[in-house]
C-alpha positions in Angstrom: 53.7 100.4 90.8 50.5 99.0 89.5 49.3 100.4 86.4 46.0 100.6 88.0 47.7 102.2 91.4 49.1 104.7 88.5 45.8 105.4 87.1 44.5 105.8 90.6 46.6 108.3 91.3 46.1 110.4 88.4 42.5 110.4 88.4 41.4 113.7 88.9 42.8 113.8 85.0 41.7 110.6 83.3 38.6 110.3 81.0 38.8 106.8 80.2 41.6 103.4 80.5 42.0 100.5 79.8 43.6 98.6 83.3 46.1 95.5 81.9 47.7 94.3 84.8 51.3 95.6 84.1 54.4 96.3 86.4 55.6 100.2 85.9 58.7 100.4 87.0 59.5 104.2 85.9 59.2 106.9 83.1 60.8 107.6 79.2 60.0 109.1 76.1 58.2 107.3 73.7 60.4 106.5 70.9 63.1 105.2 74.0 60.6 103.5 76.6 61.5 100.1 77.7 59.4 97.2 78.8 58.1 98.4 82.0 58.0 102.2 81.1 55.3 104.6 81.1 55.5 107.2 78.2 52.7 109.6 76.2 51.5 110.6 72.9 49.9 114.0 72.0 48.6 113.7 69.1 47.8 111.3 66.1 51.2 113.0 64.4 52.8 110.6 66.7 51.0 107.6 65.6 54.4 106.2 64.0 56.2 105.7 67.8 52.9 104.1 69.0 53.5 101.4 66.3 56.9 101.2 67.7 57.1 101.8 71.4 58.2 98.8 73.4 56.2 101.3 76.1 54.2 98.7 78.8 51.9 101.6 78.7 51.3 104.8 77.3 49.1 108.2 78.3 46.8 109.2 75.0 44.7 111.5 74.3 40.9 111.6 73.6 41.5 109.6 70.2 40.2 106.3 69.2 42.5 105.5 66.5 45.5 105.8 68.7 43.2 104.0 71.2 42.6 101.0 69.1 46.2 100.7 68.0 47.8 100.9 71.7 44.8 97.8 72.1 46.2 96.2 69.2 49.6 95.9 70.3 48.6 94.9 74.2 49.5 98.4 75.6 47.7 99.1 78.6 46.5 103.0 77.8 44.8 105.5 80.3 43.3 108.7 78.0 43.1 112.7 79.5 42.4 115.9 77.9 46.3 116.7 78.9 48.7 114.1 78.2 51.6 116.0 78.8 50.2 117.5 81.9 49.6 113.8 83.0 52.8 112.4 82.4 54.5 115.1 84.1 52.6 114.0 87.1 53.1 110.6 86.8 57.3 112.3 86.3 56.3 113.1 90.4 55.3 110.0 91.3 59.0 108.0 90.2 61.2 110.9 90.8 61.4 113.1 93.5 64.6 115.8 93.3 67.3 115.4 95.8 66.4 117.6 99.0 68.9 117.1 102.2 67.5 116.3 105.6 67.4 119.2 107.6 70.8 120.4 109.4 73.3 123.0 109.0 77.0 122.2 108.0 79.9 123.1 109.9 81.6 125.2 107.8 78.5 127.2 106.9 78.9 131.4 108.0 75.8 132.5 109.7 75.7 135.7 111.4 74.6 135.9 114.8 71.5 137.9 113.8 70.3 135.6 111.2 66.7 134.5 111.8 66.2 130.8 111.4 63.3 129.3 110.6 62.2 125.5 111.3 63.6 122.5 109.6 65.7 124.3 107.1 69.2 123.0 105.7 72.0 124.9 104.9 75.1 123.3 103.0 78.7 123.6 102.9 80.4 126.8 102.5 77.2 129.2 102.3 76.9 132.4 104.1 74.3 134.5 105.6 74.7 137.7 106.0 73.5 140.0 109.3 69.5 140.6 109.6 68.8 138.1 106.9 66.0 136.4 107.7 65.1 132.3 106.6 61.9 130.6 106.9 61.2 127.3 107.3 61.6 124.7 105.1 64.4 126.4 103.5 66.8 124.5 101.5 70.7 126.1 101.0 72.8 124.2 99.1 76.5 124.6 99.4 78.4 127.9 98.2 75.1 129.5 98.5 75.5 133.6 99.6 72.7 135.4 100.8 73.4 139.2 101.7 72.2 141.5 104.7 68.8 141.7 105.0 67.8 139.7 102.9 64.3 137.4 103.2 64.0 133.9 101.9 60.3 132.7 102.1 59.3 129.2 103.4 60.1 126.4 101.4 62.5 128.1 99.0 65.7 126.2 97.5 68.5 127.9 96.7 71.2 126.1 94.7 74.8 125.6 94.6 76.7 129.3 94.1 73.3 131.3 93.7 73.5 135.3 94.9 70.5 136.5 97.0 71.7 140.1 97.2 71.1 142.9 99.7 66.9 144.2 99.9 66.0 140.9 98.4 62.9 139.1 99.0 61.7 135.8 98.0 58.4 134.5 98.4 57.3 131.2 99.3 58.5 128.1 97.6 60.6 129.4 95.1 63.5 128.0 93.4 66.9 129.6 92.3 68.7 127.8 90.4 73.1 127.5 90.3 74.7 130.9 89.5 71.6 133.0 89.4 72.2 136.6 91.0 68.5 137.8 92.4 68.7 141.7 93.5 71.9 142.0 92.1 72.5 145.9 90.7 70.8 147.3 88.1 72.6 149.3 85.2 72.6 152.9 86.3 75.4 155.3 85.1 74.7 158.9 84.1 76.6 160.5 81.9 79.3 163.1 82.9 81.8 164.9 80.8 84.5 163.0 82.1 82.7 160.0 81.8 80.0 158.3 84.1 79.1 159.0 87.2 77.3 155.7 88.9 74.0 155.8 90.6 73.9 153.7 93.6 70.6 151.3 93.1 69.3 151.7 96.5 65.7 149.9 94.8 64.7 146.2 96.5 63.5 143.0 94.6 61.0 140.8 95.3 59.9 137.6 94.3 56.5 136.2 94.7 55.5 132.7 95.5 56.4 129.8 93.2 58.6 131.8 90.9 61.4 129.9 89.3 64.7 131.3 88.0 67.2 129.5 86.0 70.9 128.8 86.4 73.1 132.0 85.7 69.8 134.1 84.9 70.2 137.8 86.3 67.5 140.1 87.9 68.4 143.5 89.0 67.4 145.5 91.8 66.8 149.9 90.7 68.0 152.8 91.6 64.8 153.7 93.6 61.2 151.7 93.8 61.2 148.0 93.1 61.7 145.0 90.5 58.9 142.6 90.9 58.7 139.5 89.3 55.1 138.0 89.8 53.8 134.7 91.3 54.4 131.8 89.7 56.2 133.3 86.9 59.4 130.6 85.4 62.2 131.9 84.3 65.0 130.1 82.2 69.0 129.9 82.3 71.0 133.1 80.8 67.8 135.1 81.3 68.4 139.3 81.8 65.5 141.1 83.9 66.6 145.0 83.9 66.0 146.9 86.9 63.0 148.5 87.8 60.6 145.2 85.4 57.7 144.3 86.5 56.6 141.1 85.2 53.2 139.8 86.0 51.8 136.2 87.4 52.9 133.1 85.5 54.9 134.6 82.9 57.5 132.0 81.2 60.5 133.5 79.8 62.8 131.1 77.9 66.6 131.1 77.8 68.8 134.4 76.8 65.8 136.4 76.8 66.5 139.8 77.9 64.3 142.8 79.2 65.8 146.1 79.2 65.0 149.2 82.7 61.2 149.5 82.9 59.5 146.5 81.0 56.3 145.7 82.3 55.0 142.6 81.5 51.6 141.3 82.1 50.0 137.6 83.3 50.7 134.9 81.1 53.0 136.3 78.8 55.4 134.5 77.4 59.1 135.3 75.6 60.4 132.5 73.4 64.1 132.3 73.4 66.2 135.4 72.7 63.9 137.4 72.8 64.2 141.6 74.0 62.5 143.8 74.9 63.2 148.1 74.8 63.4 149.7 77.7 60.5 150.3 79.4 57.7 149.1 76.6 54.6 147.6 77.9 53.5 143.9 77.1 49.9 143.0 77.7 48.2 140.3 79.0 48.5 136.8 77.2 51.2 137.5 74.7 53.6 135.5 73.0 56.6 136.9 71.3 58.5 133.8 69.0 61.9 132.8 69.3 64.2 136.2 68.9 61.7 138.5 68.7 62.9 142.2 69.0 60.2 144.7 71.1 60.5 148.2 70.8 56.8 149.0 71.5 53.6 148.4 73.2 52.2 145.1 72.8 48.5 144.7 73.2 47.0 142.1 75.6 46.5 138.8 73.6 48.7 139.7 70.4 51.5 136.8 69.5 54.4 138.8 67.4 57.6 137.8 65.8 60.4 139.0 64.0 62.4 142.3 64.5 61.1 144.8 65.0 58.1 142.7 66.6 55.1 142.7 64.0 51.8 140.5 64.2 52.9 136.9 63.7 51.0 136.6 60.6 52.2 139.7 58.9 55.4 138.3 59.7 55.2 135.2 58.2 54.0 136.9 54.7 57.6 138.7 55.3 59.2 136.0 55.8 57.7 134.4 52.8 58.5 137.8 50.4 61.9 137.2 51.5 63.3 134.3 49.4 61.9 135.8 46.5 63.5 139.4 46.6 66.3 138.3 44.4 64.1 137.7 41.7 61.8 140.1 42.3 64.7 142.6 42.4 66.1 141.2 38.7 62.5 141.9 37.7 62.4 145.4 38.9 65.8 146.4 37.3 64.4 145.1 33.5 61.7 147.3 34.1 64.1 150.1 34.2 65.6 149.5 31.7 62.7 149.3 29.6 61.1 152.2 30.5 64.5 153.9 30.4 
């Protein structure tokens, strides 16, 4: 591909470039890009790998320095507000993930009663179970189980050895990813004398459009009412979603986070890794919670919090701070005992 095809194609996002006529051939990181490769730079932090790239050409931001260096070395440039958000789009345009041609394999189970949509594949060993229903466009790779009544929207892929349980629904263009279990059931015992006494999750679980869940990631269906998980929301590998969540639109939660029964999450909020959250606490709009953050509370639209229990990030860095100096500040407090004793 031309560099100036490239730039072309990603011009709904370019402010400015520079068009040397250069061969791209594909896609790396910065610091490992070979003749031929397209990378990007966020920042002027990264002004060392643009001395070093062997890059043919490179994705900056608004920053003449960087600029003027990439000029200096021959480096054909294109500049955008979003570098990252260009180069995963220039990503699109060299790769494209493997997707079968429509068809259904032999040894694939489908019950009789299964409704089929249009141009859909479905791969080795997968099974359907009665009253399911599949829309078109649906991709099944192999090993693949999808229970009763279930509802897969249009355009959906499910990976290898992924569990679409029983009152499942899926939206549109989804993706679930190898040895995630959607609707699968929620935690529910009551306690008895002798023991526990299990209470059957009769609840459903539905997936909006465009959500994403990650490879042995777990979302359960309740005992009564519904788990929702809202559109466009990405969720990562090991990931636990309790029964009875909601989580709002475009939510990102990173890998071995964990919600307890009952979270509600609003839009745009987003759990670093290892990250948990109390049963049934209430996260507003817009917040961020750092890598193993530990919510027991409300969290109020907008607030970012670490540490745990979850405090205001910037308390928690003074905490953190305080921390590496208790020893001292402990040998300090034990001569003032004894001088006042």
């Amino acid at each position: 591909m031309q560099f100036s095809e490239l730039v072309a194609q990603l011009s709904d996002l370019v402010i400015t470039c520079t068009d040397n006529p250069v061969e791209i051939t594909g896609v790396a990181a910065v610091e490992a890009a070979r003749p031929g490769q397209l990378s990007y730079i966020e920042g002027g932090k990264f002004l060392a790998h643009l001395r070093t790239t062997q890059a043919s050409a490179l994705i900056l931001p608004d920053d003449a320095r960087l600029q003027t260096q990439a000029d200096d070395r021959q480096i054909a440039w294109l500049s955008t507000k979003e570098p990252r958000l260009a180069f995963a789009r220039a990503i699109a345009l060299f790769y494209r993930p493997y997707r079968p041609a429509p068809g259904i394999h032999p040894t694939a189970v489908i019950d009789p009663s299964v409704k089929l949509g249009k141009d859909i594949y479905i791969g080795a060993y997968s099974v359907i179970g009665a009253g399911a229903i599949i829309g078109d466009q649906v991709c099944i790779h192999p090993h693949v189980v999808v229970y009763p009544e279930a509802r897969i929207g249009s355009g959906t892929v499910l990976h290898s050895h992924c569990t679409i349980h029983e009152r499942s629904c899926l939206g549109e263009n989804c993706v679930i990813h190898s040895g995630a279990a959607i609707g699968s059931e929620g935690f529910g015992f009551v306690p008895v004398p002798t023991g526990w006494y299990k209470m059957e999750q009769s609840g459903y679980t539905i997936l909006e459009d465009g959500v994403e869940v990650g490879c042995h990631s777990a979302i359960d269906r309740p005992a009564v009412g519904e788990t929702r998980i809202g559109r466009n929301t990405k969720i990562d590998n090991l990931v636990q979603v309790g029964h009875g969540c909601q989580i709002g639109q475009a939510c990102a939660l990173a890998g071995q986070a964990g919600l307890a029964g009952g979270v509600e999450l609003g839009n745009r909020v987003i759990l670093a890794g290892q990250s948990g959250v109390a049963n049934q606490a209430k996260i507003g709009d817009g917040v961020i919670a750092s890598a193993q953050t530990g919510i027991a509370n409300d969290i109020k639209a907008g607030e970012v919090v670490s540490g745990s229990p979850a405090l205001p990030h910037r308390l928690y860095l003074k905490v953190a701070a305080l921390q590496s100096k208790l020893p001292d500040i402990y040998q300090w407090f034990k001569k003032q005992q004894k001088a006042e004793q």
